[in-house]
Biopython code that builds the backbone (N, CA, C, O; Angstrom):
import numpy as np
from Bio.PDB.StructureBuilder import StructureBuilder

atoms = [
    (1, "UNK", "N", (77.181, -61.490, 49.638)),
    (1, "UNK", "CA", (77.804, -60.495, 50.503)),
    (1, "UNK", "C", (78.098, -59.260, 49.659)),
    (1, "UNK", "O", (78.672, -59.545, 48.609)),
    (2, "UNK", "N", (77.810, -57.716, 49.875)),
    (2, "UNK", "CA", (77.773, -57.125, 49.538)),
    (2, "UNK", "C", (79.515, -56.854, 49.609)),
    (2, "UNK", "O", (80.359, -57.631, 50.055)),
    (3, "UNK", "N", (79.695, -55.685, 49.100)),
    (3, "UNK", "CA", (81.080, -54.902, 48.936)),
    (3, "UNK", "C", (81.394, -54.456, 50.057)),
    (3, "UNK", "O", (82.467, -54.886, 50.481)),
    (4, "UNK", "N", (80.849, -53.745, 50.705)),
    (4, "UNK", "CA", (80.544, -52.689, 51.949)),
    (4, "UNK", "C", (81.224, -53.709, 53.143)),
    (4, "UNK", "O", (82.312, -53.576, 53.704)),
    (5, "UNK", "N", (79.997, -54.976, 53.364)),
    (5, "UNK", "CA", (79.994, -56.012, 53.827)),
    (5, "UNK", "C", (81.260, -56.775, 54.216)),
    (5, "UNK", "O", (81.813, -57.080, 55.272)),
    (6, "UNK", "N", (81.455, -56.932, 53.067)),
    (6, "UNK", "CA", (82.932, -57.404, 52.705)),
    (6, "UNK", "C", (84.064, -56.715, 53.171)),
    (6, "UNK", "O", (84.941, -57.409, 53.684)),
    (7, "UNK", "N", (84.193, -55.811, 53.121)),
    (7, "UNK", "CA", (85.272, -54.901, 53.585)),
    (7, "UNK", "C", (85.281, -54.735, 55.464)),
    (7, "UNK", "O", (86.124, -54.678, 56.359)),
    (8, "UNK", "N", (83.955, -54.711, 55.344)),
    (8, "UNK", "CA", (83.399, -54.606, 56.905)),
    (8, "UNK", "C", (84.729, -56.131, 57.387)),
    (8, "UNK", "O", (85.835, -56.114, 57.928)),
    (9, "UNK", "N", (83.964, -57.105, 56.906)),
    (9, "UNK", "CA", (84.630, -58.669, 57.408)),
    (9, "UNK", "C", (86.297, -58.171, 57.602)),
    (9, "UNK", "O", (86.955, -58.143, 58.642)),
    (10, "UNK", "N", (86.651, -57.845, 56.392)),
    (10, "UNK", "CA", (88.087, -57.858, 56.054)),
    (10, "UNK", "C", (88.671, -57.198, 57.519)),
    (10, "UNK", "O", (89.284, -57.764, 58.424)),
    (11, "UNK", "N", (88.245, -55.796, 57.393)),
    (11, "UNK", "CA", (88.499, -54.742, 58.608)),
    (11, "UNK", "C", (88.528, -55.271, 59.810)),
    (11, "UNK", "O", (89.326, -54.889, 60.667)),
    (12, "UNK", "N", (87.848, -56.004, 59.958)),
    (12, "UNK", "CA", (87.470, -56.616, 61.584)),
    (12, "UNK", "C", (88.308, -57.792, 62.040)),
    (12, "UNK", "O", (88.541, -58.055, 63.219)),
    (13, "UNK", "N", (88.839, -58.636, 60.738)),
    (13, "UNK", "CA", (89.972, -59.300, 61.027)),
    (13, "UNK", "C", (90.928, -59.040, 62.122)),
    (13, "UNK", "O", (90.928, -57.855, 62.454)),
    (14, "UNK", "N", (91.949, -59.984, 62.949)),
    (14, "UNK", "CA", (92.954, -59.818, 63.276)),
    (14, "UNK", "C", (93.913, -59.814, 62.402)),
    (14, "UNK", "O", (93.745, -60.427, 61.348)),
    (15, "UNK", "N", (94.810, -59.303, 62.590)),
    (15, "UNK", "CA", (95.920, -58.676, 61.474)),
    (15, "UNK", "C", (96.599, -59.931, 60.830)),
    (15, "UNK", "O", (96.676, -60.001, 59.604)),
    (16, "UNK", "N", (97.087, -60.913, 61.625)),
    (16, "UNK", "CA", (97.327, -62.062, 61.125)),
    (16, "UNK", "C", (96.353, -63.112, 60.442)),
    (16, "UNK", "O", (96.762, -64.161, 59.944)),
    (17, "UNK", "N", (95.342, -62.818, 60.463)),
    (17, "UNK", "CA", (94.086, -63.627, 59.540)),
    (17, "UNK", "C", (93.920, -62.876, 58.034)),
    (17, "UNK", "O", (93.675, -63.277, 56.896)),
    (18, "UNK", "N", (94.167, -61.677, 58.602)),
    (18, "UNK", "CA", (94.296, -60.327, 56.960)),
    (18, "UNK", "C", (95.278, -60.957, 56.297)),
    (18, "UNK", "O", (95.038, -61.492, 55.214)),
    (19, "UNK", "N", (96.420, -60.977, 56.812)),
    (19, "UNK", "CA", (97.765, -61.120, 56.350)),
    (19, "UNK", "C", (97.528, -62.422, 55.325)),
    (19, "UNK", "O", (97.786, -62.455, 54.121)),
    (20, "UNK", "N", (97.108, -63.211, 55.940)),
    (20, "UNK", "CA", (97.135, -64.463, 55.696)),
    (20, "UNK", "C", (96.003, -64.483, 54.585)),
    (20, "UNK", "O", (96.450, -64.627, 53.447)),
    (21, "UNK", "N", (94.951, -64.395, 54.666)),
    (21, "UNK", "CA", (93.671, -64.081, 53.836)),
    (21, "UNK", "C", (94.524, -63.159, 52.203)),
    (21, "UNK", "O", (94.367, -63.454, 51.018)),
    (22, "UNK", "N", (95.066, -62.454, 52.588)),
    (22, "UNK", "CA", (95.567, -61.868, 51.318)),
    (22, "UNK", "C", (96.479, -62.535, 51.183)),
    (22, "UNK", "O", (96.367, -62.814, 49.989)),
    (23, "UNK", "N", (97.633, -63.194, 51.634)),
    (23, "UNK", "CA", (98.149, -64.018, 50.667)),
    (23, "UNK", "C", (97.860, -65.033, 50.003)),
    (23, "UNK", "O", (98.350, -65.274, 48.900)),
    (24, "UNK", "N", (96.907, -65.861, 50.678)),
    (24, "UNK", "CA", (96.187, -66.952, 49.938)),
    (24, "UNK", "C", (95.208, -66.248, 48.616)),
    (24, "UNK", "O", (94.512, -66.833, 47.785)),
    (25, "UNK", "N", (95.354, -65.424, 48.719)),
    (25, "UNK", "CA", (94.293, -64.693, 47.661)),
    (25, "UNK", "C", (95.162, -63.791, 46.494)),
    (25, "UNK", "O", (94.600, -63.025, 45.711)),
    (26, "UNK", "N", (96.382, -63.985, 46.521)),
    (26, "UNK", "CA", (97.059, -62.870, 45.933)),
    (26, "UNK", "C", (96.914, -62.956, 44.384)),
    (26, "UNK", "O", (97.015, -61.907, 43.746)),
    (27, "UNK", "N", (96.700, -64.052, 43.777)),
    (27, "UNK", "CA", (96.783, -64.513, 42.556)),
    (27, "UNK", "C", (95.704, -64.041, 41.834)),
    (27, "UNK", "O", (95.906, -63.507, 40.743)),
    (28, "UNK", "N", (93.627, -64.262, 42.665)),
    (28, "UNK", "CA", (92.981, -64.076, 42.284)),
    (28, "UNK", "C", (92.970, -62.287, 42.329)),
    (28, "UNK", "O", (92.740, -61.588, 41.342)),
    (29, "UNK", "N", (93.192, -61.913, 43.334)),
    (29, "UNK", "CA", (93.383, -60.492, 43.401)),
    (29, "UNK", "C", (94.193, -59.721, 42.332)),
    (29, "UNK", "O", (93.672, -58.661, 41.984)),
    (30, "UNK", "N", (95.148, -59.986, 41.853)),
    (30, "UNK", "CA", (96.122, -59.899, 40.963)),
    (30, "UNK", "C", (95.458, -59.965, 39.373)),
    (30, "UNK", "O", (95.567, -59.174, 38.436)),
    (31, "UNK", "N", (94.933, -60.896, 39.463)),
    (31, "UNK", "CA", (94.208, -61.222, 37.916)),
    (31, "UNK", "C", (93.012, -60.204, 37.701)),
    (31, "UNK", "O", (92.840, -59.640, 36.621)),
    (32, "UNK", "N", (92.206, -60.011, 38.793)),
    (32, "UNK", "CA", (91.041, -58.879, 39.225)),
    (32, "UNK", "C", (91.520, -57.216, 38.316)),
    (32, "UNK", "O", (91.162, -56.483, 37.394)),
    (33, "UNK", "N", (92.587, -57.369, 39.419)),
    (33, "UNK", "CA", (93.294, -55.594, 39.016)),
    (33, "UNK", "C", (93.469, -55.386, 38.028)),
    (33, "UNK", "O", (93.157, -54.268, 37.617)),
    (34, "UNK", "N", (94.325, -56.788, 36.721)),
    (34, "UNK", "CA", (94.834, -56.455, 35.516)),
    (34, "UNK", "C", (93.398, -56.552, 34.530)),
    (34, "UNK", "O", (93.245, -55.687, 33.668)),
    (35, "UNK", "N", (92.496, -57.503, 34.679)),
    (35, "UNK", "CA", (91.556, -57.703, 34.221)),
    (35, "UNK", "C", (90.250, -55.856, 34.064)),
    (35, "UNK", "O", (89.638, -55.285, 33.161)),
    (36, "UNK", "N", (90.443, -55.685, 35.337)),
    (36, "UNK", "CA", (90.064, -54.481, 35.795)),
    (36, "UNK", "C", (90.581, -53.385, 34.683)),
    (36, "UNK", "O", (89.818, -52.932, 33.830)),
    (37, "UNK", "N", (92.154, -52.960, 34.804)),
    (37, "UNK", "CA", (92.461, -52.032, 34.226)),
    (37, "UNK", "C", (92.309, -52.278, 33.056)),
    (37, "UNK", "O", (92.004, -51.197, 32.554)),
    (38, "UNK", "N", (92.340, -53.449, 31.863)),
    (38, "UNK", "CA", (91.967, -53.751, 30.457)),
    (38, "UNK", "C", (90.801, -53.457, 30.516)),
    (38, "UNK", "O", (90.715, -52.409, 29.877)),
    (39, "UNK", "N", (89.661, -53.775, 30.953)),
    (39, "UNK", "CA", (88.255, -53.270, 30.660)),
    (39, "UNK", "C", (87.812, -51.454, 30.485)),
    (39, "UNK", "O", (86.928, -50.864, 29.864)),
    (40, "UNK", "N", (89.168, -50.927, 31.568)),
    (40, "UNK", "CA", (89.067, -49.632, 31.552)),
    (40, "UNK", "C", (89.877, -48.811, 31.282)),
    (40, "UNK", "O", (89.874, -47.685, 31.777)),
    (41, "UNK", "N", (90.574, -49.156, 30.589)),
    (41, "UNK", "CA", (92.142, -48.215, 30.503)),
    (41, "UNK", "C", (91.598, -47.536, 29.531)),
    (41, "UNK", "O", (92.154, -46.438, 29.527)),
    (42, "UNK", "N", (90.583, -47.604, 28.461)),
    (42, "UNK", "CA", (90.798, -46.154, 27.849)),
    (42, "UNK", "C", (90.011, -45.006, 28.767)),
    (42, "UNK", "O", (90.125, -43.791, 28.606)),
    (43, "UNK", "N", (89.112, -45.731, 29.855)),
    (43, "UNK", "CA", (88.557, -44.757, 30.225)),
    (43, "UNK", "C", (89.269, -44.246, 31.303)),
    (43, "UNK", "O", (88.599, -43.690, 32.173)),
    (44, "UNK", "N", (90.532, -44.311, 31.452)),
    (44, "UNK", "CA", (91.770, -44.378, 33.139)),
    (44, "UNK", "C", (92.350, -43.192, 32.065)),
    (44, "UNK", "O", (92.710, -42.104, 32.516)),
    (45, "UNK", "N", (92.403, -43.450, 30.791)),
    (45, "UNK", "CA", (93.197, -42.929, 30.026)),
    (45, "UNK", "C", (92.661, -41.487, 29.272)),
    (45, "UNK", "O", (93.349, -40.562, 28.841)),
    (46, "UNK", "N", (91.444, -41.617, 29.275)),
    (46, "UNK", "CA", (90.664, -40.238, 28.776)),
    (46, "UNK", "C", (90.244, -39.632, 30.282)),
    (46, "UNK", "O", (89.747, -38.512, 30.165)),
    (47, "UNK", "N", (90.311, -40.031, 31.462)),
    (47, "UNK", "CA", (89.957, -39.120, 32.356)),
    (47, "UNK", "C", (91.458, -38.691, 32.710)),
    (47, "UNK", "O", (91.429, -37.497, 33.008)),
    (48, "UNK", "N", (92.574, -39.129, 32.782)),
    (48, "UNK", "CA", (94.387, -38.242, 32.877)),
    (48, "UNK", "C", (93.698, -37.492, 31.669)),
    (48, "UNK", "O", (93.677, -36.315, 32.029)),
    (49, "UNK", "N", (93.290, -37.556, 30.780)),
    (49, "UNK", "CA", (93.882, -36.548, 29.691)),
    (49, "UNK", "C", (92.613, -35.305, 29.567)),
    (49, "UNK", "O", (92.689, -34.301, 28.858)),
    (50, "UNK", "N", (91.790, -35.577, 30.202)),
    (50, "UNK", "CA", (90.638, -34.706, 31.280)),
    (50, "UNK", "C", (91.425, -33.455, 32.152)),
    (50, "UNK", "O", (91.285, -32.237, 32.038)),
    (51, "UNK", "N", (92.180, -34.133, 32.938)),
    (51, "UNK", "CA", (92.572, -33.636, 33.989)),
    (51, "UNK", "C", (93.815, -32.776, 33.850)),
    (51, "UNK", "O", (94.150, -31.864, 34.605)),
    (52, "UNK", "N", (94.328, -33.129, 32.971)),
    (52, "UNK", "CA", (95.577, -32.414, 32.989)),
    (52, "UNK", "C", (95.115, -31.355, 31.751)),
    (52, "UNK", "O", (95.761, -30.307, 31.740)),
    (53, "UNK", "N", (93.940, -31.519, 30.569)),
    (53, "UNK", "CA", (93.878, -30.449, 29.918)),
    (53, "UNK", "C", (92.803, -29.455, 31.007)),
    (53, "UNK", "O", (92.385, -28.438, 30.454)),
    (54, "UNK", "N", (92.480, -29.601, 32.019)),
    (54, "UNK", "CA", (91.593, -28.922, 32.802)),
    (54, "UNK", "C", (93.068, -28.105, 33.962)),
    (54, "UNK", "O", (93.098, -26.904, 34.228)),
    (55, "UNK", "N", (93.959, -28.980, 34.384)),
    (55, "UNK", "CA", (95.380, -28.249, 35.154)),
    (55, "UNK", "C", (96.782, -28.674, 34.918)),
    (55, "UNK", "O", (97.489, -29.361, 35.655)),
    (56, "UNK", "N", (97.162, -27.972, 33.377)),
    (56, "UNK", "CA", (97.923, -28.572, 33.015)),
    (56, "UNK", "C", (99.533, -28.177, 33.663)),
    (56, "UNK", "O", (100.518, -28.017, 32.942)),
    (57, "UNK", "N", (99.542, -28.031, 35.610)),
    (57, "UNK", "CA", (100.739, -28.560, 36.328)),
    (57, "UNK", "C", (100.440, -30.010, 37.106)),
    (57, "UNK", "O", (101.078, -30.426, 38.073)),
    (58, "UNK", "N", (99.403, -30.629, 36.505)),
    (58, "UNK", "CA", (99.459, -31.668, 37.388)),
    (58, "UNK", "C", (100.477, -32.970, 36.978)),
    (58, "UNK", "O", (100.591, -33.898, 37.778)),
    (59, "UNK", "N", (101.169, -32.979, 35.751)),
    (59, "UNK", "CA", (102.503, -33.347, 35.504)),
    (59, "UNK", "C", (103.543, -33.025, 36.162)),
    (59, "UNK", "O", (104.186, -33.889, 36.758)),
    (60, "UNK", "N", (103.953, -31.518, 36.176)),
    (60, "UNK", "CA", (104.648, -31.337, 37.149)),
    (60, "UNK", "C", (104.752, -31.967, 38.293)),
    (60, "UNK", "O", (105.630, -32.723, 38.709)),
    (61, "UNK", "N", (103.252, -31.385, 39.020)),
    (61, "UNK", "CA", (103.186, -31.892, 40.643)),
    (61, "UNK", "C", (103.495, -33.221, 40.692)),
    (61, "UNK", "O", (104.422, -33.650, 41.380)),
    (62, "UNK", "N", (102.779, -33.914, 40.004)),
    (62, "UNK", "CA", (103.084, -35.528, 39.854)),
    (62, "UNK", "C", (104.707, -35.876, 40.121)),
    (62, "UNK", "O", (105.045, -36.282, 41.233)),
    (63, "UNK", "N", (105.489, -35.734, 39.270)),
    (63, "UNK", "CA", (106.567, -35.608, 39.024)),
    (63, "UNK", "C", (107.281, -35.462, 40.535)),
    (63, "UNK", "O", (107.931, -36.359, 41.072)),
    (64, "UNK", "N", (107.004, -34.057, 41.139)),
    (64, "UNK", "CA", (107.511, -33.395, 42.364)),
    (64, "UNK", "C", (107.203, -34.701, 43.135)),
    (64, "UNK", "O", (108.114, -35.528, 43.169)),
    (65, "UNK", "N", (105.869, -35.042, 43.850)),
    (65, "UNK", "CA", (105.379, -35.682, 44.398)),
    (65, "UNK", "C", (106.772, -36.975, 44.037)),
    (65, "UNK", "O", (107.851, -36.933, 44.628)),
    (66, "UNK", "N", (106.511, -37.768, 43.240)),
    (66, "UNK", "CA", (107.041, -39.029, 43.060)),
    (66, "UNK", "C", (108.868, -38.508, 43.525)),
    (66, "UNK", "O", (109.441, -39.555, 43.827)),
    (67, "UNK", "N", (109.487, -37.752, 43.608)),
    (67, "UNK", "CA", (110.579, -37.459, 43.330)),
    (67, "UNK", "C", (110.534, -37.579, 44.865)),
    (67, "UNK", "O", (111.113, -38.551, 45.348)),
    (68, "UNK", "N", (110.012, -36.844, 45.567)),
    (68, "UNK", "CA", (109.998, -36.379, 47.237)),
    (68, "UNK", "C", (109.998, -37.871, 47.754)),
    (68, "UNK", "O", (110.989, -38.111, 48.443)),
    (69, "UNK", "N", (109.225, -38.817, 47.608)),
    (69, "UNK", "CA", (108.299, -40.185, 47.912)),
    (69, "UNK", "C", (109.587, -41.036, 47.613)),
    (69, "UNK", "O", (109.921, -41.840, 48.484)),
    (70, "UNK", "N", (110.350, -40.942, 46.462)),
    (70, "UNK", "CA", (111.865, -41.611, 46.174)),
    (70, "UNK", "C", (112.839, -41.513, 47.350)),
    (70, "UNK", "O", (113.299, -42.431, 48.027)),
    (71, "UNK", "N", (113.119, -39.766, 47.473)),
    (71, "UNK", "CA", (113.826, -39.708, 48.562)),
    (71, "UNK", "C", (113.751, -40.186, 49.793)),
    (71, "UNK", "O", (114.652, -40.842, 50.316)),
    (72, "UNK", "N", (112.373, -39.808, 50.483)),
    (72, "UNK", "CA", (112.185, -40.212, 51.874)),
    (72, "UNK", "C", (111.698, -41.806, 51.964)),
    (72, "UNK", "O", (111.322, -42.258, 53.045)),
    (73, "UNK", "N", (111.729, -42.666, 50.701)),
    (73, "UNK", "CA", (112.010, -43.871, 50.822)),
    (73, "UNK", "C", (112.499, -44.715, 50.341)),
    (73, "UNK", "O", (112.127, -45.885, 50.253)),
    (74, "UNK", "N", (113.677, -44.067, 49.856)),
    (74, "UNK", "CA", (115.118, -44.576, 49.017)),
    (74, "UNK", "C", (115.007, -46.109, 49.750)),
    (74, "UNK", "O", (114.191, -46.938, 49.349)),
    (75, "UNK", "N", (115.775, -46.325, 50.682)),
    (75, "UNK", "CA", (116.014, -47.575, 51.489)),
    (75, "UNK", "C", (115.055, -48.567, 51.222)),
    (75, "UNK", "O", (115.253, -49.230, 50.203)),
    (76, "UNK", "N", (113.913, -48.864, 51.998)),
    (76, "UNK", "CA", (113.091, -49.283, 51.523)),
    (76, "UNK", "C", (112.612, -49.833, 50.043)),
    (76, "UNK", "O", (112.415, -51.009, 49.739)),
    (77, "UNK", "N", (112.520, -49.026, 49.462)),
    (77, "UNK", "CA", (112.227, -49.673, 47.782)),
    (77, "UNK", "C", (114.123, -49.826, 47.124)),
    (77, "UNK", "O", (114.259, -50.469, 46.083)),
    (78, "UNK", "N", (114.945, -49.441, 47.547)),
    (78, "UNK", "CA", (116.117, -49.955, 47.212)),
    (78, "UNK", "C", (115.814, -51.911, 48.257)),
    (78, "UNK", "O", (115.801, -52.848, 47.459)),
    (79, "UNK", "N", (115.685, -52.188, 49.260)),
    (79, "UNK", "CA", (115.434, -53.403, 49.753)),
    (79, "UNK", "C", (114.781, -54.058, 48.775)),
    (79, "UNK", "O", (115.365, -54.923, 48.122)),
    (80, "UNK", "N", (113.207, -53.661, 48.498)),
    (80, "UNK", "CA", (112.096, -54.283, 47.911)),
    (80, "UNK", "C", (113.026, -54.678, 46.988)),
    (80, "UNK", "O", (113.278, -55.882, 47.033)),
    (81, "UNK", "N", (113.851, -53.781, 45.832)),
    (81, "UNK", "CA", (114.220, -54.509, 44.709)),
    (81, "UNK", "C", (114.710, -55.284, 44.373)),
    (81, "UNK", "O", (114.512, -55.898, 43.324)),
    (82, "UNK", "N", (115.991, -55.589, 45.698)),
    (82, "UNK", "CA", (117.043, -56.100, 45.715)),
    (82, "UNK", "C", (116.706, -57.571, 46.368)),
    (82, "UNK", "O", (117.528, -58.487, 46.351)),
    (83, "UNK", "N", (115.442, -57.679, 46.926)),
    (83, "UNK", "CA", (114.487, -58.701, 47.720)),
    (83, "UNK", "C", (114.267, -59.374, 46.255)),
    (83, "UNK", "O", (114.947, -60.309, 45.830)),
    (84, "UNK", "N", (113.383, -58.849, 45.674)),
    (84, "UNK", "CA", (112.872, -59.578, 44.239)),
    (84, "UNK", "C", (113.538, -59.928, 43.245)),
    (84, "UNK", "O", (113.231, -60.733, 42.367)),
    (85, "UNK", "N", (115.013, -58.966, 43.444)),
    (85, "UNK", "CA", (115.765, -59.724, 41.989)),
    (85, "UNK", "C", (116.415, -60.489, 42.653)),
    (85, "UNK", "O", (117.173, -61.158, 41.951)),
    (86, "UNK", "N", (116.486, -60.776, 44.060)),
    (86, "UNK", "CA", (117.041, -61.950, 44.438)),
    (86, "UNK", "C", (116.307, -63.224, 44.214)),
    (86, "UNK", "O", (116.625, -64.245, 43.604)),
    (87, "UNK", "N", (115.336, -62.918, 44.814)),
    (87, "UNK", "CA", (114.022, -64.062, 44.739)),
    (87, "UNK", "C", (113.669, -64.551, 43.180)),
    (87, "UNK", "O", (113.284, -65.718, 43.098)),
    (88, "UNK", "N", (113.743, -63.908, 42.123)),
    (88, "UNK", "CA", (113.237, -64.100, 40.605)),
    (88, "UNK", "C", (114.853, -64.938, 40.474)),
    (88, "UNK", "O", (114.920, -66.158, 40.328)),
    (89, "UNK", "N", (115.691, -64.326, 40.529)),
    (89, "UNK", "CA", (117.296, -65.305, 40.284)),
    (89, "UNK", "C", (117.157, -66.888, 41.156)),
    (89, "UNK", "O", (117.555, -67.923, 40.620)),
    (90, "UNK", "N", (116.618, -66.879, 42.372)),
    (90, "UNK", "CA", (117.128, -68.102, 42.869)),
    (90, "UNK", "C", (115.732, -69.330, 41.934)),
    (90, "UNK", "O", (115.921, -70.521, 41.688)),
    (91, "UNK", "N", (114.286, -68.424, 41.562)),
    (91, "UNK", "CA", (113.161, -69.252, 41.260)),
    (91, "UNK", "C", (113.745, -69.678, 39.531)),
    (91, "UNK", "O", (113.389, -70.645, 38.858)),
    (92, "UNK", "N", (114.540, -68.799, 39.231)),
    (92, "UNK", "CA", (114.460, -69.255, 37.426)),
    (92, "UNK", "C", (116.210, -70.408, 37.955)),
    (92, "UNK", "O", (116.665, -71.171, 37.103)),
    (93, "UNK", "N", (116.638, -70.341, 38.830)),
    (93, "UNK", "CA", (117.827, -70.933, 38.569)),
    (93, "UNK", "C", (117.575, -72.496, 39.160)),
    (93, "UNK", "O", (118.218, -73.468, 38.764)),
    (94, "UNK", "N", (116.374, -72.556, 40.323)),
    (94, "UNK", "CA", (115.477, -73.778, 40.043)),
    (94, "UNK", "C", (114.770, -74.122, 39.481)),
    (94, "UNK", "O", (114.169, -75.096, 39.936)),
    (95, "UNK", "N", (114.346, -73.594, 38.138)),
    (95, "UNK", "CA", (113.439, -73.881, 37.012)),
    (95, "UNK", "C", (114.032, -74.450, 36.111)),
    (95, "UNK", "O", (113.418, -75.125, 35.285)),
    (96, "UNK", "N", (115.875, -74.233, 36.070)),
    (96, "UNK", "CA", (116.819, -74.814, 34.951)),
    (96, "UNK", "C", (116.847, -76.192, 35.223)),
    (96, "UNK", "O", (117.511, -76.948, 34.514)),
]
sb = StructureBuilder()
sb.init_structure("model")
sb.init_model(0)
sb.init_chain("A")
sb.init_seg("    ")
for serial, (resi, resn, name, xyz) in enumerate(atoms, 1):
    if name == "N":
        sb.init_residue(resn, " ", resi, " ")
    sb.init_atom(name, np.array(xyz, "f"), 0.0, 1.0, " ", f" {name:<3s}", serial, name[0])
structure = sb.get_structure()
């Protein structure tokens, strides 16, 4: 199955078969990405340093951007965090 293909399948899913399909998959997916970025991080890392000696406000903007994205979703990623350091406390305090 091609890539294309693949995505095609994924897309066409009902939302609850997606849902589900990626969580059963989260681990291999997970290992993919990190595996991914080690093979390429110097080259993730010489194209930022491309880009910003070609427009060097795109630090700035970056910056702006992430700052705006904080505000209008303070709540939210204040939840997420408070979700996971709950969840990491109750998994290590059944691991004792």
């Amino acid at each position: 199955m091609t890539k294309s293909t693949f995505l095609d399948y994924i897309k066409s899913m009902p939302l609850s078969r997606k849902q589900e399909y990626y969580l059963n998959n989260r681990e291999k997916r997970l290992r993919y990405q990190r595996e991914y970025y080690h093979r390429n991080k110097d080259w993730i890392k010489r194209k930022k340093e491309l880009k910003e000696a070609e427009d060097p406000d795109i630090p700035l903007r970056q910056k702006e951007y992430n700052k705006k994205y904080y505000i209008n979703n303070k709540e939210r990623i204040k939840k997420q965090r408070r979700n996971r350091r709950l969840r990491l406390k109750s998994e290590r305090s059944e691991n004792l």
